[in-house]
N, C-alpha and C positions, 0 to 999 in steps of 0.2 A: 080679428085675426092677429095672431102672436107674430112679433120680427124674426122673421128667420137669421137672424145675424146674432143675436140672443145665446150663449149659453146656459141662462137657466134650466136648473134640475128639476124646478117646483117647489123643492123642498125648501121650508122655512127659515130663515137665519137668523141669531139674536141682533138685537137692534143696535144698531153703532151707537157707539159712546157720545154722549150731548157736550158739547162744548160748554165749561163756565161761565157764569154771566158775569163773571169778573174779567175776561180777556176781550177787554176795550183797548184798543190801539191807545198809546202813549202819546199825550202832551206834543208839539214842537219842542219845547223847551228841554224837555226829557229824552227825545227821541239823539241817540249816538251818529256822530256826524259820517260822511261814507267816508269810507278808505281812500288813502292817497294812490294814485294808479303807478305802481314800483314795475319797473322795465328795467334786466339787470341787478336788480338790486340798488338802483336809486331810483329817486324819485322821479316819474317822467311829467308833472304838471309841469313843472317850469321847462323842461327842454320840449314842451308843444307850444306853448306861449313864445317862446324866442323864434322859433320856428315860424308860428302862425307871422310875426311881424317882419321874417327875413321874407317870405312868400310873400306877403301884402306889397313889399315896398318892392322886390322884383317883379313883381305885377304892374304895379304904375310907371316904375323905369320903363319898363319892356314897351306898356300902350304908350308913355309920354316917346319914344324913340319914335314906334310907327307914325304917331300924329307928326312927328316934325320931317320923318321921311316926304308924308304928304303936302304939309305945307314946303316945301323946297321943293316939290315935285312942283305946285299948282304955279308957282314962283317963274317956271320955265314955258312956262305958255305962251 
C-alpha cells in the first residue's frame, strides 16, 4: 500500500547526480579554524570570559555571605 503523504506522479525521474570520490572531508590540520563570535562589531570571546569570571566570583561572594549569615546565626543559640 502506497503513503498517502507521498506526492508522487509515477513518472520516472533522471537519477541525481553521484557525488565524487574525491570529496573526503579535510585533514584537522587543513580544516579552517571557526570564526571569532563579532557582537557589535568586536569581538565578543573575551567580553564572555570576563564576564564568565565576574559571575563565578559573584557567585561565591553571594554563597560565602549566606554561609557566614548561618554561622553567626548558629553562634546565638
Amino acid at each position: 500500500m502506497a503513503d498517502p503523504t507521498t506526492t508522487e506522479t509515477g513518472a520516472v525521474s533522471a537519477p541525481a547526480a553521484v557525488a565524487p570520490a574525491a570529496a573526503v572531508p579535510a585533514p584537522a590540520a587543513v580544516r579552517a579554524k571557526p570564526a571569532k563570535t563579532i557582537d557589535a562589531g568586536k569581538q565578543a570571546n573575551r567580553r564572555i570570559g570576563v564576564r564568565l569570571v565576574i559571575y563565578t566570583v559573584a557567585t561565591h561572594a553571594f554563597a560565602g555571605f549566606i554561609l557566614l549569615l548561618f554561622e553567626l546565626g548558629n553562634r546565638n543559640k
